[in-house]
C-alpha positions in Angstrom: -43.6 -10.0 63.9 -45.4 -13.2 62.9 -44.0 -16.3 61.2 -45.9 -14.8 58.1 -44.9 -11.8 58.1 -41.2 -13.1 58.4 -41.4 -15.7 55.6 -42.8 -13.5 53.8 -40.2 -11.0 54.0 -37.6 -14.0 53.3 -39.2 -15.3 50.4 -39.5 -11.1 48.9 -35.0 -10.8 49.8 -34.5 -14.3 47.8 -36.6 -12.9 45.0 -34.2 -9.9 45.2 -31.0 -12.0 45.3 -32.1 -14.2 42.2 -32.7 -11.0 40.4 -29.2 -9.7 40.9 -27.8 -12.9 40.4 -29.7 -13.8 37.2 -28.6 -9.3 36.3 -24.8 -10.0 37.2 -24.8 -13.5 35.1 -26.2 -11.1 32.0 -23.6 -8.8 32.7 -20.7 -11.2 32.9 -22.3 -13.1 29.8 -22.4 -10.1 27.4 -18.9 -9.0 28.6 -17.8 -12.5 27.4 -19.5 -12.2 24.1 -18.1 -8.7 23.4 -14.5 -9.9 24.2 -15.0 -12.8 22.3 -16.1 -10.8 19.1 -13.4 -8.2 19.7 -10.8 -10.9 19.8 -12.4 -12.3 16.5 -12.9 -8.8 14.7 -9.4 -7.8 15.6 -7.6 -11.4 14.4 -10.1 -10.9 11.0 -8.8 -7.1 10.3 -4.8 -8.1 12.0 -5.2 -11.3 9.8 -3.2 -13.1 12.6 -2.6 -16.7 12.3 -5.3 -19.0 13.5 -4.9 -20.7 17.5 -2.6 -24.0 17.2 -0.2 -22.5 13.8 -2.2 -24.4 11.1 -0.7 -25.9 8.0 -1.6 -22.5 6.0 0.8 -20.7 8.2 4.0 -23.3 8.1 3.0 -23.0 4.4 3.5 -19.1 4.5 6.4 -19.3 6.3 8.2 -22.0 4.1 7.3 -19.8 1.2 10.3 -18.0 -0.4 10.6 -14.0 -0.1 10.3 -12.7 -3.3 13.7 -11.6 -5.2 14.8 -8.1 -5.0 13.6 -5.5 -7.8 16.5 -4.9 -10.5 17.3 -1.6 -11.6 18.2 -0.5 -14.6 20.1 3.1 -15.5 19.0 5.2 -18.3 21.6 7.2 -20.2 21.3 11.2 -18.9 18.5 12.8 -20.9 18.8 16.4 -21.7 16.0 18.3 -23.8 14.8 21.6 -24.4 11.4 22.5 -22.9 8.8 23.7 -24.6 8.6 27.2 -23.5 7.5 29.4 -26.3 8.6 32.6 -27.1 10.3 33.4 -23.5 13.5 32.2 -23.0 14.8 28.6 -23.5 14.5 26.4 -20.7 16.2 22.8 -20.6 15.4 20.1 -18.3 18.1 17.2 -17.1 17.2 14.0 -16.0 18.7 11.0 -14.3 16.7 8.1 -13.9 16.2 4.4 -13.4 13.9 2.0 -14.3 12.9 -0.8 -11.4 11.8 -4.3 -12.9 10.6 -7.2 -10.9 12.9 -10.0 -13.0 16.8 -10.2 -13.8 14.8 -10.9 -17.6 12.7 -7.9 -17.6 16.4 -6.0 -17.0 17.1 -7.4 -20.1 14.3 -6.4 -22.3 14.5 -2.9 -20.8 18.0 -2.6 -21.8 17.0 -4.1 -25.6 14.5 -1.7 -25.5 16.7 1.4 -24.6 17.1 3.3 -27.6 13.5 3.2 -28.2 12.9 4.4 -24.7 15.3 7.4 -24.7 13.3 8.4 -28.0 9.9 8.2 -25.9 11.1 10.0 -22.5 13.1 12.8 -25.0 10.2 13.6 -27.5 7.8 14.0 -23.9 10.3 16.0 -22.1 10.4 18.3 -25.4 6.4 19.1 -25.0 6.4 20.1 -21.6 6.8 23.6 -20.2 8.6 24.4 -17.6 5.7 24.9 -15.0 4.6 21.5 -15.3 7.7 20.4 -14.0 7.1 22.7 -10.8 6.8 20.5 -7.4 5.7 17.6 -6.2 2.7 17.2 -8.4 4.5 18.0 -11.3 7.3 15.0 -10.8 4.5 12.4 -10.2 2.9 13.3 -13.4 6.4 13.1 -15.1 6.7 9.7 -13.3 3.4 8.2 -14.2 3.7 9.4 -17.8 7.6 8.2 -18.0 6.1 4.7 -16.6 3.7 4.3 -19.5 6.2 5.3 -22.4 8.2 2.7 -20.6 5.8 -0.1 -20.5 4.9 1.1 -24.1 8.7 0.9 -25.4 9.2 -2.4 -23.8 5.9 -3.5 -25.2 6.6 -6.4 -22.2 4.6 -4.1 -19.9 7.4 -5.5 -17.3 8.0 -1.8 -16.0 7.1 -1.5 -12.3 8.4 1.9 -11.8 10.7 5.0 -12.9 13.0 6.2 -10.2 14.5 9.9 -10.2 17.9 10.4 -9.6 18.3 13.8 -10.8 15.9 16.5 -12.1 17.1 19.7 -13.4 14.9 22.4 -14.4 16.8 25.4 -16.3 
């Protein structure tokens, strides 16, 4: 071989050996990028608290948990259902109310008589079938919510717990 033909075959394996270098720096670039991103995209969605703690999150933290909900018991309800010319049916329910506030407790409780009139005169118009499972008790309980929202006229109702519900 000639001193050509060897520098020439030199200068071809560095060419070769930038072009893998300069391929393995893209590579190792991108794989940066994409972990970066993923680490970003994950602390967006996992809403996970900046690096270093900022003031936001001592703020969160010093923030006081909310108080409890406060329940409230409704007198036993018994009504007859509305179940035409077949045999009489009668539905029992236990319930309680869940308010946010100690106050709202007390406006549900002003509001009681009222309320038992609302919760009887709907438990009067159903028939027995719509009492029948799951889908049938939600309905009761969003219904139930809205007469006790309504009878409060406070709107401080956050939700009408079952304790017991008979179907006879």
């Amino acid at each position: 071989m000639t001193d050509g033909a060897a520098a020439a075959k030199d200068a071809s394996a560095s060419k070769g050996s930038a072009k893998k270098g300069k391929a393995r720096l893209l590579i190792i670039a991108g794989a940066v990028v994409l972990l970066a991103g993923g680490g970003a995209g994950a602390a967006f969605f996992l809403k996970l608290p900046p690096f270093g703690g900022g003031a936001a999150h001592h703020e969160e933290a010093a923030a006081p948990q909310a108080a409890p909900p406060v329940f409230v018991e409704i007198p036993d309800i018994v009504a007859n259902l509305n179940a035409g010319a077949r045999r009489q049916s009668f539905v029992r329910l236990k319930a309680r109310l869940e308010v946010a506030r100690r106050e709202d407790a007390a406006i549900a409780m002003a509001a009681m008589p009222r309320l038992q009139d609302l919760f009887t005169t709907y438990l009067r118009e159903m028939r027995p079938e719509e009492l029948r499972g799951s889908i049938g008790t939600q309905r009761l309980r969003e219904e139930l919510l809205a007469r006790a929202n309504l009878a409060t006229r406070a709107g401080t109702i956050t939700d009408v717990l079952f304790v017991e519900l008979i179907v006879q």
